[in-house]
C-alpha positions in Angstrom: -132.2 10.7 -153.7 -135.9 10.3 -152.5 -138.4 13.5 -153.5 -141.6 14.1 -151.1 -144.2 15.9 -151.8 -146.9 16.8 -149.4 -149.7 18.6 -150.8 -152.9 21.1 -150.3 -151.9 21.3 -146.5 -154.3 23.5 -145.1 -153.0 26.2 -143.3 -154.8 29.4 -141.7 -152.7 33.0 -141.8 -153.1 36.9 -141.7 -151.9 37.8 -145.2 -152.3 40.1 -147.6 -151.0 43.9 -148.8 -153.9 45.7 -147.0 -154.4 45.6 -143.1 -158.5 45.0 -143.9 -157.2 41.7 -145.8 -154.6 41.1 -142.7 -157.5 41.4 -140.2 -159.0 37.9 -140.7 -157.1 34.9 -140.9 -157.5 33.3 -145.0 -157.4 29.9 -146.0 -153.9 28.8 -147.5 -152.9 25.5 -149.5 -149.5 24.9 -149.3 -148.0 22.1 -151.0 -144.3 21.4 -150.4 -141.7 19.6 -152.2 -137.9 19.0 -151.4 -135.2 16.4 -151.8 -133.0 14.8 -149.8 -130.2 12.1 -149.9 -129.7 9.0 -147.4 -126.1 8.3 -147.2 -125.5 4.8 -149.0 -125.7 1.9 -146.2 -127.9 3.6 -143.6 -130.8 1.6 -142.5 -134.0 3.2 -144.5 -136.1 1.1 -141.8 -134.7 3.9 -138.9 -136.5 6.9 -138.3 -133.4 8.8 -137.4 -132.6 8.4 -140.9 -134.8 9.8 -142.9 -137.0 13.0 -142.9 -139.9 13.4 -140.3 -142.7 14.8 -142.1 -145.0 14.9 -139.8 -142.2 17.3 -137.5 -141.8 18.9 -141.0 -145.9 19.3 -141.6 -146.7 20.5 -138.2 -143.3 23.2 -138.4 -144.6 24.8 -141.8 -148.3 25.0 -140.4 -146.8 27.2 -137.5 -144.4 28.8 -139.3 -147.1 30.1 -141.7 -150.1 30.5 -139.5 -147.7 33.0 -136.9 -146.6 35.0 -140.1 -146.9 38.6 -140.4 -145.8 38.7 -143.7 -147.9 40.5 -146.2 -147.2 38.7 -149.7 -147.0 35.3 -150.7 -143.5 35.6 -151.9 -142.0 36.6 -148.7 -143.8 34.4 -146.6 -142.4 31.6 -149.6 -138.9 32.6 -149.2 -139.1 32.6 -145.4 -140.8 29.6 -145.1 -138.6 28.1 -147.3 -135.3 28.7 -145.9 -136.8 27.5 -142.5 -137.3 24.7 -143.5 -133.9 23.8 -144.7 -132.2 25.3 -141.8 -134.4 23.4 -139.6 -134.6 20.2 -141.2 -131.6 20.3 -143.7 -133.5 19.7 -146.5 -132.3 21.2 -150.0 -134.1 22.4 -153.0 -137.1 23.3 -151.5 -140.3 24.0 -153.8 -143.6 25.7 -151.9 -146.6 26.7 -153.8 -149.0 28.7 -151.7 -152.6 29.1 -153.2 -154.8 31.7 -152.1 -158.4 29.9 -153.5 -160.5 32.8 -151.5 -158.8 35.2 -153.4 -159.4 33.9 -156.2 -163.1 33.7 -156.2 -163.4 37.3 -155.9 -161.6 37.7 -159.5 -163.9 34.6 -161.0 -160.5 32.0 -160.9 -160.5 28.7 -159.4 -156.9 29.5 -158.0 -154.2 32.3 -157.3 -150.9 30.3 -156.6 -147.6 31.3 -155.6 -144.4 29.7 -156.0 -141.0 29.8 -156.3 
């Protein structure tokens, strides 16, 4: 079983509970985490193989930035089971941090995951 991890991908999306939040798009961090399994004997030197996660990267980014979801779980869950649809990955972690939020409430981070 091979575990990726690809992490602080920045991402831009209309988010939040109030429509004044919603109105500008806010900075989001994602970093994703899955596994997945290559049957025994397949050629780990072939693409067609193994996960593309640049396909995966640039299908998360667009996925969240053309959200209209307003809380972080939601777009979470969404996102997540998009992903594994899509790309037939299992055991998908996201964790979505909101660091412009945070300032406001003296943190360094708000994160979300599930």
């Amino acid at each position: 079983m091979f575990n990726v991890e690809i992490k602080n991908l920045k991402v831009f999306a209309n988010l939040g509970i109030t429509a004044e939040e919603r109105k500008k798009k806010q900075l989001l961090k994602v970093t994703l985490s899955f596994s997945y399994n290559v049957p025994k004997g397949k050629n780990l030197e072939k693409m067609f193989n193994l996960k593309d996660y640049s396909k995966i990267t640039k299908s998360l980014k667009k996925f969240i930035n053309e959200s209209k979801y307003n809380t972080l779980e939601k777009l979470i869950i969404a996102s997540s089971l998009m992903l594994e649809k899509k790309f037939k990955i299992k055991k998908t972690k996201i964790l979505i941090n909101k660091s412009a939020v945070a300032k406001r409430y003296g943190a360094d981070t708000v994160s979300v995951s599930n």
